[in-house]
KOLGUVO-838725 format. One record per residue (C-alpha): x negated, y negated, z. Coordinates in nm, 3 decimals. Example, Ala and Ser with C-alpha at 12.3 -4.5 7.8 and 13.67 -1.06 7.14 Angstrom:
BEGIN
@X=-1.230	Y=0.450	Z=0.780
@X=-1.367	Y=0.106	Z=0.714
This chain:
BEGIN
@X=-14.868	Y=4.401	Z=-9.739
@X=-14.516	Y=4.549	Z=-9.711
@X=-14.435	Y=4.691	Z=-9.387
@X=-14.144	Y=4.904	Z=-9.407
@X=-14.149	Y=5.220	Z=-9.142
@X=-13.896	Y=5.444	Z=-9.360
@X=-13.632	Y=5.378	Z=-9.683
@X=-13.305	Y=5.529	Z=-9.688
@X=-13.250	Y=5.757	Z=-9.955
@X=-13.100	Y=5.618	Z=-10.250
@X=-12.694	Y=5.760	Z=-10.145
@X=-12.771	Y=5.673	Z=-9.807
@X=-12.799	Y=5.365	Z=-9.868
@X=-12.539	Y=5.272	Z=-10.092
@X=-12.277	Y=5.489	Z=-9.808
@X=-12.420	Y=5.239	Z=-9.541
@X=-12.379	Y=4.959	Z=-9.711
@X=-12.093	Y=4.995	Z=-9.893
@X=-12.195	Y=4.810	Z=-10.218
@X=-11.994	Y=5.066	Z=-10.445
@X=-12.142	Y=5.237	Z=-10.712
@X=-12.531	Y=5.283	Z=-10.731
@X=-12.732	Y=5.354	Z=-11.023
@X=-13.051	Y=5.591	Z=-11.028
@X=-13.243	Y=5.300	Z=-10.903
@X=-13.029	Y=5.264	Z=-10.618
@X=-12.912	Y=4.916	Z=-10.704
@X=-12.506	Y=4.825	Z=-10.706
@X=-12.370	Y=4.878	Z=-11.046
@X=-12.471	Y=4.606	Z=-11.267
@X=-12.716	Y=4.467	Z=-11.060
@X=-13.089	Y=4.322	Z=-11.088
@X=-13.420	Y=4.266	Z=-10.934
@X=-13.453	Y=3.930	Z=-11.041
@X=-13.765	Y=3.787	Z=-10.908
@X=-13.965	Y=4.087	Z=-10.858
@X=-13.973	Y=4.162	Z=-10.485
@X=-13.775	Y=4.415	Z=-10.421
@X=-13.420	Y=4.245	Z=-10.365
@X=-13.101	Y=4.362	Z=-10.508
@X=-12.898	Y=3.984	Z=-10.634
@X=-12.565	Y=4.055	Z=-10.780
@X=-12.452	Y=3.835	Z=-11.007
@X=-12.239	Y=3.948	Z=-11.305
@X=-12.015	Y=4.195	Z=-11.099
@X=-11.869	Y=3.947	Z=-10.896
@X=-12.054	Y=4.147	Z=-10.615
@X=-12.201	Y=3.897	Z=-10.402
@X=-12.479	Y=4.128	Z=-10.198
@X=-12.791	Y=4.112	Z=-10.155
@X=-13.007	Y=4.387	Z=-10.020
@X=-13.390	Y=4.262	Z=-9.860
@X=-13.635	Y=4.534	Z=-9.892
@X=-13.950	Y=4.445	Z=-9.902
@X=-14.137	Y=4.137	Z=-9.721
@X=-14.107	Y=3.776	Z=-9.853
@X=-14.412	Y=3.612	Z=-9.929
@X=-14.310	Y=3.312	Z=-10.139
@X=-14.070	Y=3.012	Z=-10.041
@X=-13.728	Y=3.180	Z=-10.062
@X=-13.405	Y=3.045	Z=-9.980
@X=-13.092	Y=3.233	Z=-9.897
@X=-12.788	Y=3.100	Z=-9.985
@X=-12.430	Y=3.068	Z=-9.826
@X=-12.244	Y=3.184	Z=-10.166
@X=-12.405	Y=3.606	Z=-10.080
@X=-12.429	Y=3.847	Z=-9.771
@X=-12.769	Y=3.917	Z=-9.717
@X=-12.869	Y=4.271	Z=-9.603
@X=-13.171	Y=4.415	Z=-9.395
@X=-13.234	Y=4.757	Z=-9.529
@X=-13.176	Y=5.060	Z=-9.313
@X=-13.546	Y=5.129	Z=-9.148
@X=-13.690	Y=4.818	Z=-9.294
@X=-13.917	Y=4.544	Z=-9.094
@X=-13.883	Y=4.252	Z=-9.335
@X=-14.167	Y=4.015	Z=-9.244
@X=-14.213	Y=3.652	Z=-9.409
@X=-14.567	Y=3.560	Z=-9.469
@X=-14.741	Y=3.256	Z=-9.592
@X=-14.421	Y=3.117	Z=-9.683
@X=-14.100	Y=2.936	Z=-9.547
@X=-13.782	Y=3.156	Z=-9.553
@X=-13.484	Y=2.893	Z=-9.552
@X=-13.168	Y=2.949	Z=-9.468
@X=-12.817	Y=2.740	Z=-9.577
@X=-12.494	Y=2.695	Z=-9.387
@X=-12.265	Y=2.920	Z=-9.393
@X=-12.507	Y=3.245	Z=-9.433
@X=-12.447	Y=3.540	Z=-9.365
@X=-12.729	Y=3.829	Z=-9.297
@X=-12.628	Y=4.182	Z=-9.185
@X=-12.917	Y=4.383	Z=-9.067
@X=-12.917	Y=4.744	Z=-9.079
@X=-12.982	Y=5.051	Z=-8.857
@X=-13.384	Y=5.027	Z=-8.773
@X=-13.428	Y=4.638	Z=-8.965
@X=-13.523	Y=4.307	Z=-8.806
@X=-13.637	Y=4.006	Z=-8.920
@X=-13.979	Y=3.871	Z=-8.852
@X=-14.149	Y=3.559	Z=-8.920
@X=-14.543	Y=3.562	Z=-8.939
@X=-14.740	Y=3.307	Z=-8.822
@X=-14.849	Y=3.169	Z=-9.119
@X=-14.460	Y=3.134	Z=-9.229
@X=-14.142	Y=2.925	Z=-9.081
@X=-13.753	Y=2.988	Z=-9.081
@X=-13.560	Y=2.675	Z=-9.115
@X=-13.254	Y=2.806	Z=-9.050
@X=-13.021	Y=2.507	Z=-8.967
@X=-12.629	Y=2.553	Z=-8.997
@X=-12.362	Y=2.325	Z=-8.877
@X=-12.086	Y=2.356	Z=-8.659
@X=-11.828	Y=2.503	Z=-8.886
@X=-12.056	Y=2.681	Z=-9.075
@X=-12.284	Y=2.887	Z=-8.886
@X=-12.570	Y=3.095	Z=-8.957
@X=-12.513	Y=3.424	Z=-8.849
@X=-12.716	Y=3.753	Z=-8.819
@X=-12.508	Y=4.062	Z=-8.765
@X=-12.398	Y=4.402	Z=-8.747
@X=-12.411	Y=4.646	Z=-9.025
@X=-12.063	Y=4.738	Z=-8.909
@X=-11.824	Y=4.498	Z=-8.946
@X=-11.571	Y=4.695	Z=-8.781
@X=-11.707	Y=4.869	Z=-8.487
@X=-12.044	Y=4.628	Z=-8.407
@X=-12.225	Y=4.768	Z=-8.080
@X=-12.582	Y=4.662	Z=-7.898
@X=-12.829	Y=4.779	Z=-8.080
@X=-12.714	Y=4.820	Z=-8.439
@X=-13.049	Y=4.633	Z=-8.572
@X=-13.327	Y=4.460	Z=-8.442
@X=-13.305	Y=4.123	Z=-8.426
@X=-13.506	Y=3.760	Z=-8.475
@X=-13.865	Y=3.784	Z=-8.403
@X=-14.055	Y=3.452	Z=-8.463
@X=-14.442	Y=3.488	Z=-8.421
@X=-14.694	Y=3.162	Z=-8.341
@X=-15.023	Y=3.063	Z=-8.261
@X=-14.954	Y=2.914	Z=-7.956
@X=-15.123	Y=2.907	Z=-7.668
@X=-15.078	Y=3.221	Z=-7.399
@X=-15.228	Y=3.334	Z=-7.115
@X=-15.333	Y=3.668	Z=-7.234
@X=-15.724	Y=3.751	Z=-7.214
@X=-15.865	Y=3.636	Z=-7.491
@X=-15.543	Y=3.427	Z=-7.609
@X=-15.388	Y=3.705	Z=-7.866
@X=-15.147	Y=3.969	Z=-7.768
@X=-14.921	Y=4.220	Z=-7.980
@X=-14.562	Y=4.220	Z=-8.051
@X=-14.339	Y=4.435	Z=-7.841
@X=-14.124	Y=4.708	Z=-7.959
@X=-14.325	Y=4.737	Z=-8.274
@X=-14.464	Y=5.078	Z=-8.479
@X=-14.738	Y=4.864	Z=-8.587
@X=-14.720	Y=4.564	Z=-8.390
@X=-14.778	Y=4.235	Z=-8.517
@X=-15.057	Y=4.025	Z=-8.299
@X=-14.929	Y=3.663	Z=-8.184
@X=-15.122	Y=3.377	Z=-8.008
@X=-15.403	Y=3.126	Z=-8.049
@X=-15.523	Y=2.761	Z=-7.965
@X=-15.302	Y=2.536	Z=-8.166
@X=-15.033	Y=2.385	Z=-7.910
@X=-14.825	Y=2.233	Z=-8.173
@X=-14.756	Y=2.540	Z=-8.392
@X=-14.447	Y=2.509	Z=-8.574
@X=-14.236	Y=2.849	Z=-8.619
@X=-13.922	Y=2.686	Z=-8.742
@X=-13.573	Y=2.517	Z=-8.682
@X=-13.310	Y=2.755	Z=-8.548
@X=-12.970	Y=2.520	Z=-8.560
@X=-12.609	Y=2.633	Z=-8.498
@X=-12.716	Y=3.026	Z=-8.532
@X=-12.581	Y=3.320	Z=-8.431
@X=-12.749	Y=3.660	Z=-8.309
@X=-12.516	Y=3.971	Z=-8.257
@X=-12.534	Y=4.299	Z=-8.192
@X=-12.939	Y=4.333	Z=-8.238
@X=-13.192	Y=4.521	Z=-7.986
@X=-13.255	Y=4.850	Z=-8.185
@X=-13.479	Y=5.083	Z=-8.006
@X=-13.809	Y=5.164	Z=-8.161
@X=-13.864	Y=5.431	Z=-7.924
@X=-13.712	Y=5.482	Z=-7.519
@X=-13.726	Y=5.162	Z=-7.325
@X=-13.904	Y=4.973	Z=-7.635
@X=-13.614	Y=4.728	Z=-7.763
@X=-13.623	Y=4.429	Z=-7.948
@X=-13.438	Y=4.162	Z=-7.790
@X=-13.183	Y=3.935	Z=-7.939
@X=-13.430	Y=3.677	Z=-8.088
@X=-13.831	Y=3.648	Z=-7.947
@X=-14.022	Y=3.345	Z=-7.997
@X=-14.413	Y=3.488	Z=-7.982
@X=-14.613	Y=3.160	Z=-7.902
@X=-14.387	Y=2.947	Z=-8.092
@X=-14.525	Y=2.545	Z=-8.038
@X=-14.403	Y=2.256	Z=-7.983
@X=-14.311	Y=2.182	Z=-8.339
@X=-14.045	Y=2.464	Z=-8.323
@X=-13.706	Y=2.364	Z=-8.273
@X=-13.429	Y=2.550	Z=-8.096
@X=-13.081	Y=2.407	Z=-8.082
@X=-12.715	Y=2.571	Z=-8.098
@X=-12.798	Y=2.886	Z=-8.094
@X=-12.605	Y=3.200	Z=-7.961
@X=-12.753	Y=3.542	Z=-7.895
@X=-12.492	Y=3.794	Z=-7.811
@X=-12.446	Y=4.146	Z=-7.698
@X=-12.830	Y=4.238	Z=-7.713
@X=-12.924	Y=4.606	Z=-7.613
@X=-13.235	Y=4.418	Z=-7.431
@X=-13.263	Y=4.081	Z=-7.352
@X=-13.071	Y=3.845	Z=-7.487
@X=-13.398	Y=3.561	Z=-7.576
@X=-13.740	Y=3.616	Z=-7.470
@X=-14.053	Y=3.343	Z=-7.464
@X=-14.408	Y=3.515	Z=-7.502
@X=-14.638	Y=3.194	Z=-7.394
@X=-14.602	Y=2.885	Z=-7.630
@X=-14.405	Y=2.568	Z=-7.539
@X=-14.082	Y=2.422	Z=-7.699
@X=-13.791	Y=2.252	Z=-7.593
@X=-13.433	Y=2.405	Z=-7.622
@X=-13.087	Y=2.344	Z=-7.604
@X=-12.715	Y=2.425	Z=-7.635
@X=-12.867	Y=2.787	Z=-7.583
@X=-12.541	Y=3.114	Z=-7.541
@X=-12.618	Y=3.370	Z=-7.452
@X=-12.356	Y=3.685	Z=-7.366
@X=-12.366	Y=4.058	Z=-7.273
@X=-12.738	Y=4.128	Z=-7.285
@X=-12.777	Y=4.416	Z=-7.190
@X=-13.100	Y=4.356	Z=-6.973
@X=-13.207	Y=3.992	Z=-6.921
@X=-13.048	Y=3.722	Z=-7.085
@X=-13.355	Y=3.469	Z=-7.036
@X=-13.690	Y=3.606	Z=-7.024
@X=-14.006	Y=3.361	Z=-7.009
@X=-14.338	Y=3.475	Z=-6.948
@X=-14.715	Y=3.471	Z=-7.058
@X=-14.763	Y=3.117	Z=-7.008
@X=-14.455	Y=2.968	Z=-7.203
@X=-14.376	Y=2.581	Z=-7.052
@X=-14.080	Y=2.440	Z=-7.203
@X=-13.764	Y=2.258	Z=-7.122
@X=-13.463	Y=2.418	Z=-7.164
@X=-13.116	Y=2.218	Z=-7.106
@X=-12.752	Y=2.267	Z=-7.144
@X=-12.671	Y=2.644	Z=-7.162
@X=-12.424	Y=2.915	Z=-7.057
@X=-12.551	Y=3.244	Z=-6.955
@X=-12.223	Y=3.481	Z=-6.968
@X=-12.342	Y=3.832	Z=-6.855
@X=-12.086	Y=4.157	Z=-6.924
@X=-11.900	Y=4.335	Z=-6.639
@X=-12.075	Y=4.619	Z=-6.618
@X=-12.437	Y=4.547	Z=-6.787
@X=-12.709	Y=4.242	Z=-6.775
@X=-13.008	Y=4.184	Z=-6.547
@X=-13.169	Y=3.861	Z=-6.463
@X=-12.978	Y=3.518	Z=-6.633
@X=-13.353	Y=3.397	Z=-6.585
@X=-13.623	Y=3.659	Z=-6.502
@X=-13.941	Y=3.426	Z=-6.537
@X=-14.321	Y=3.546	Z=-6.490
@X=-14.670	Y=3.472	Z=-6.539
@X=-14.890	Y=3.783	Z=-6.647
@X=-14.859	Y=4.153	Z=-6.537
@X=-15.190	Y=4.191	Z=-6.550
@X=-15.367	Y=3.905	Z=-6.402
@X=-15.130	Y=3.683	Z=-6.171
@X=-15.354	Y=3.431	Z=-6.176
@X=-15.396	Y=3.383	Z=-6.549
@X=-15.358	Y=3.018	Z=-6.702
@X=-15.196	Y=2.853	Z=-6.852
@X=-14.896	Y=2.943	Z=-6.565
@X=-14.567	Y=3.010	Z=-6.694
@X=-14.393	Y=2.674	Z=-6.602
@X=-14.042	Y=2.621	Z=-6.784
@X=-13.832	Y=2.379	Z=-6.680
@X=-13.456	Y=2.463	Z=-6.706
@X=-13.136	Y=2.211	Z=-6.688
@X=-12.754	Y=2.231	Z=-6.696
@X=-12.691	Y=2.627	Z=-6.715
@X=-12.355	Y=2.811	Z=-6.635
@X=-12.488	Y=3.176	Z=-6.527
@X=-12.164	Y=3.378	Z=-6.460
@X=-12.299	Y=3.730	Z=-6.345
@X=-12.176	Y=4.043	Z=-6.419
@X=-11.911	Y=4.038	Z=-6.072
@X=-11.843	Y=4.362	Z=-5.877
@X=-11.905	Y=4.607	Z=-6.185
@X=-12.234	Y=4.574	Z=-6.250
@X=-12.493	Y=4.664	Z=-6.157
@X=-12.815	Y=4.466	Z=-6.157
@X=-12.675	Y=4.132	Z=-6.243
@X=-12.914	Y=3.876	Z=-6.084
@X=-12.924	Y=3.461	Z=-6.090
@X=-13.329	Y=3.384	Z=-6.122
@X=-13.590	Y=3.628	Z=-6.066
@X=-13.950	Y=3.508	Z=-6.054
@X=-14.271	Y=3.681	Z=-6.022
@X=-14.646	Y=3.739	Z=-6.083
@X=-14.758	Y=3.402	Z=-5.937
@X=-14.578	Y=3.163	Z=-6.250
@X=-14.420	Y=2.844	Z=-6.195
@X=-14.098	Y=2.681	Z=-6.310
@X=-13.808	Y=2.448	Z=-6.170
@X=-13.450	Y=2.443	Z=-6.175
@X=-13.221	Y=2.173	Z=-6.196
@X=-12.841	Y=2.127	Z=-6.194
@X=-12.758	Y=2.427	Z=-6.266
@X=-12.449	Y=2.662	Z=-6.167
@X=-12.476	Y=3.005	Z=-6.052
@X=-12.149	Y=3.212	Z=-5.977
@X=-12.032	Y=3.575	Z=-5.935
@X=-12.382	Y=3.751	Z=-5.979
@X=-12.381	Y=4.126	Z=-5.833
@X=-12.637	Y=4.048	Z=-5.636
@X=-12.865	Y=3.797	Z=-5.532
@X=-12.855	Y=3.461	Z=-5.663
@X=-13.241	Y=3.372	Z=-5.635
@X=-13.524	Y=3.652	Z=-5.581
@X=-13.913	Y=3.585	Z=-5.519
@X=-14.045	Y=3.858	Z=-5.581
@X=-14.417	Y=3.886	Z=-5.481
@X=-14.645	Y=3.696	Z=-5.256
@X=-14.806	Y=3.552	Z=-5.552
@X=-14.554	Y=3.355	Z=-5.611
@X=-14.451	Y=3.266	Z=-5.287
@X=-14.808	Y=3.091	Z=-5.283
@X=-14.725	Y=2.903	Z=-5.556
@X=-14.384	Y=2.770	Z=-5.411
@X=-14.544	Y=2.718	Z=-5.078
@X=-14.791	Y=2.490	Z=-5.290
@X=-14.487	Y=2.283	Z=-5.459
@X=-14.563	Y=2.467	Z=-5.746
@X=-14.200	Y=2.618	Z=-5.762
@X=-13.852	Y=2.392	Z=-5.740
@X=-13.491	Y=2.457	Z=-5.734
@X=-13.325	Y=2.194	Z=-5.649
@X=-12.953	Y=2.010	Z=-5.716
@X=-12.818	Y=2.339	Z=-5.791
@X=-12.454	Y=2.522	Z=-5.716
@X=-12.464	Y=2.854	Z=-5.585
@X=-12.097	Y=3.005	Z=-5.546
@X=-11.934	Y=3.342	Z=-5.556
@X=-12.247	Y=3.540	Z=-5.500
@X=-12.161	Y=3.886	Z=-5.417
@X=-12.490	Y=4.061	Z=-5.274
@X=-12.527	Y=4.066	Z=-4.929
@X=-12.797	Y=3.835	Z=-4.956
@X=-12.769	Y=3.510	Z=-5.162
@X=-13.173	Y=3.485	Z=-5.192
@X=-13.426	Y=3.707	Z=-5.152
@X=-13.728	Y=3.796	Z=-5.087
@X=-14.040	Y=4.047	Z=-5.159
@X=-14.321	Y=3.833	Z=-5.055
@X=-14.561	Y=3.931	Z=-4.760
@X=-14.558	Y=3.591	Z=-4.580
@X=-14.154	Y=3.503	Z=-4.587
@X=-13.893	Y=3.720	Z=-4.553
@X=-13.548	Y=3.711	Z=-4.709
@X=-13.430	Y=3.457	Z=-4.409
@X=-13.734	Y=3.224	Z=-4.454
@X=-13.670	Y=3.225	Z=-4.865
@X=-13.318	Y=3.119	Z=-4.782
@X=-13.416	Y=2.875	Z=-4.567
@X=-13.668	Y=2.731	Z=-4.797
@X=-13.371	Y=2.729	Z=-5.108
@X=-13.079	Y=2.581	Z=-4.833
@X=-13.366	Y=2.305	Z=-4.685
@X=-13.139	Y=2.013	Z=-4.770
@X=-13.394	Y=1.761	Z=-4.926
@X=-13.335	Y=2.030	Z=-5.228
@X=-12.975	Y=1.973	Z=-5.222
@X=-12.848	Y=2.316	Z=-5.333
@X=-12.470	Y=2.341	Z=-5.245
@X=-12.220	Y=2.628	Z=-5.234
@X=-11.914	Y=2.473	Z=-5.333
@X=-11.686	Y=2.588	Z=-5.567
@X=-11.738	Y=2.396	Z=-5.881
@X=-11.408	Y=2.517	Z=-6.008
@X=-11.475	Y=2.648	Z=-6.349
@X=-11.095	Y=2.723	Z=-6.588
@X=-11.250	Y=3.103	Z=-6.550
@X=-11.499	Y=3.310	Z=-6.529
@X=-11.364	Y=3.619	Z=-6.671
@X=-11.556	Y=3.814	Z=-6.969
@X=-11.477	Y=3.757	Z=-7.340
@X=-11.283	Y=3.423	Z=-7.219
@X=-11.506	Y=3.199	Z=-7.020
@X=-11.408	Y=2.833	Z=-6.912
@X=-11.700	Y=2.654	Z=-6.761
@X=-11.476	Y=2.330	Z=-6.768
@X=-11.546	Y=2.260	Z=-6.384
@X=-11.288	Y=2.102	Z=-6.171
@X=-11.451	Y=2.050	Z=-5.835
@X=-11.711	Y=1.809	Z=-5.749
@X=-12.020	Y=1.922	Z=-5.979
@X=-12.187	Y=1.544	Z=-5.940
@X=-12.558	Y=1.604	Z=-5.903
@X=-12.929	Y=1.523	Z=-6.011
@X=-13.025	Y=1.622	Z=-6.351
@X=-13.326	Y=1.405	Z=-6.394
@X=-13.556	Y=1.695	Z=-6.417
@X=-13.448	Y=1.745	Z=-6.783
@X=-13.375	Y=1.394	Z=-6.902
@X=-13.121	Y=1.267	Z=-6.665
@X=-12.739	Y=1.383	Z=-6.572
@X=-12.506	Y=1.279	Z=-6.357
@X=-12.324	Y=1.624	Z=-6.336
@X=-12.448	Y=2.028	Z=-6.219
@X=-12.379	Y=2.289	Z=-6.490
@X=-12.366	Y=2.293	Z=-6.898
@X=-12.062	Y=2.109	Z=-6.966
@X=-11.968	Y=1.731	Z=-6.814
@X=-11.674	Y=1.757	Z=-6.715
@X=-11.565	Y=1.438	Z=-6.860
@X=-11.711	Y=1.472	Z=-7.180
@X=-11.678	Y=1.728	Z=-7.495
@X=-11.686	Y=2.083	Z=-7.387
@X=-11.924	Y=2.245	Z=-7.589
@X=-11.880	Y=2.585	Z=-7.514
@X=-11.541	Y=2.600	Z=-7.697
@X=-11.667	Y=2.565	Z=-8.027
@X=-11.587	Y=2.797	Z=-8.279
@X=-11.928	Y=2.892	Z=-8.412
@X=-11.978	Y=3.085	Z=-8.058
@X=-11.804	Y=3.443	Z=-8.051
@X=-11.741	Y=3.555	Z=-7.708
């Protein structure tokens, strides 16, 4: 079933897209529909578009050689089949699109290095948060919702997401690149960046960039995969969210939020509903650089967690957040630190500008006894500057200079605190990433 909330009119559409002259049909001059499903391939024009429609529902594979576009007020879902993606691709999504794999499909979507995936912007010259929707990847993972299924936020007619198979496999996401997306459905119901809806263990997440999201920047609904090698810059609320249950390992990223905009770098919790649902939300998160937003924003946060979840925290850097660097936010979840269900430990936290470096909302410890518990020194948190080339927006440097030696054996096993070792390859400086 095609589920599409609105189509542009046929001038509209051609204006938007800028694909030159239309015919009745509203096809590019001398174009076809050449398998049937409501795509526009251009091929004897020397017009290399491609306009997506309608949903996919065979094996389809997009190709590096056309721009792929994601109709104005279009919700392109794959179903039942795999939608794969070559190096070098690039799809533009339109006012009111995003892209969403059922779960009964996959995205393999694997670029390389110096030839990226990447889903952008209608506007080419004047991108802004928000243009489209984004990613959304939907499993049949487990969650912690009653009764295992939930629906898809920021969704007309949402899609449902969730189940009992642990190992459900929504894809490979490899050297890609998410701009501009976060379209609002309605007030305060945005798409973020890219969502992974009970995505599995089988799903696998590495390179990947989400940037300037009018929401969050990535966002876990229950599931359990391992990522890595994760950007993510100027969300607009958090950069990563993880909650419903979602347990996964997530190593070697850099969490750049804008100066005046972004939330949480990690805002992680269990269940708004029932605190005390399983499976617990228990990621486990290595080797990030979260520079915050600095003394012109506004809510910019380190880690935020809440409702009761667990998680841990290892090597990681934390520097210039507005505010505080670590906030527990409930007695729930103080009970579940208290229990040694909750660690953050071998971290740096430097440059934090709120008056309080950790906080807290729970009943039975107070701000001072939360900082106590983060500063005990079997945790080994330090505030020393770890000297990064700079932390200014658009042009980061995460290079550290200053003694970043630490314990990363929470996620594998380094030697150093942050996402880049500082006497190794630097990662972050590589030109499929647009700051």
């Amino acid at each position: 079933m095609t589920r599409i909330s609105s189509f542009l009119t046929t001038g509209s559409l051609c204006s938007l897209l800028l694909l030159g002259a239309c015919t009745d049909d509203g096809t590019a001059d001398g174009d076809t529909d050449t398998n049937g499903d409501g795509d526009t391939d251009t091929d004897t024009d020397g017009d290399s578009t491609v306009t997506i429609s309608e949903d996919i529902s065979e094996d389809t594979t997009w190709t590096a050689d056309k721009t792929y576009v994601l109709a104005a007020d279009t919700l392109v879902f794959v179903n039942g089949a795999t939608l794969t993606i070559e190096p070098g691709t690039l799809i533009r999504g339109s006012a009111g699109s995003a892209l969403v794999i059922e779960k009964d499909a996959r995205i393999v979507a694997e670029g390389t290095a110096d030839a990226p995936i990447v889903f952008t912007s209608f506007d080419d010259e004047n991108p802004a948060a928000g243009d489209w929707g984004g990613l959304v990847l939907l499993g049949e993972a487990t969650t912690n919702l009653q009764g295992g299924v939930g629906m898809a936020e920021g969704f007309p007619i949402p899609p449902t997401y969730g189940g009992t198979n642990p190992a459900h496999d929504c894809g490979s996401l490899r050297y890609v690149r998410v701009e501009y997306a976060g379209f609002a459905i309605s007030e305060g119901n945005e798409l973020n960046g890219i969502t992974f809806y009970a995505c599995g263990t089988a799903t696998k997440v590495s390179y990947v960039q989400s940037h300037m999201g009018l929401d969050d920047g990535i966002e876990m609904f229950g599931g359990a995969f391992d990522l890595d090698h994760i950007v993510v810059t100027g969300a607009a609320d958090d950069s990563i969210d993880m909650d419903q249950g979602f347990a996964g390992t997530a190593q070697h990223m850099l969490i750049h939020q804008s100066g005046s905009t972004g939330d949480n770098c990690f805002e992680v919790s269990n269940q708004s509903s029932d605190f005390d649902a399983t499976p617990k939300t228990s990621p486990t998160i290595c080797n990030t650089t979260c520079i915050g937003s600095g003394a012109g924003g506004g809510k910019s946060k380190g880690i935020t967690i809440k409702e009761g979840t667990h998680g841990s925290w290892y090597a990681n850097i934390f520097t210039n957040t507005t505010n505080e660097a670590t906030n527990l936010a409930d007695e729930a979840t103080f009970v579940e630190a208290d229990g040694g269900n909750v660690d953050i430990a071998n971290n740096i936290f430097f440059g934090i500008l709120g008056g309080d470096q950790h906080v807290s909302g729970a009943d039975s410890l107070d701000s001072a006894g939360w900082t106590a518990w983060v500063q005990d020194p079997a945790r080994a948190n330090l505030d020393a500057d770890p000297g990064l080339g700079s932390i200014a927006w658009g042009s980061p440097n995460v290079v550290p200079s200053g003694d970043v030696s630490g314990d990363g054996t929470g996620c594998g096993g380094t030697s150093y605190v942050g996402a880049v070792d500082p006497s190794g390859d630097d990662w972050t400086a590589a030109a499929w990433i647009n700051y």
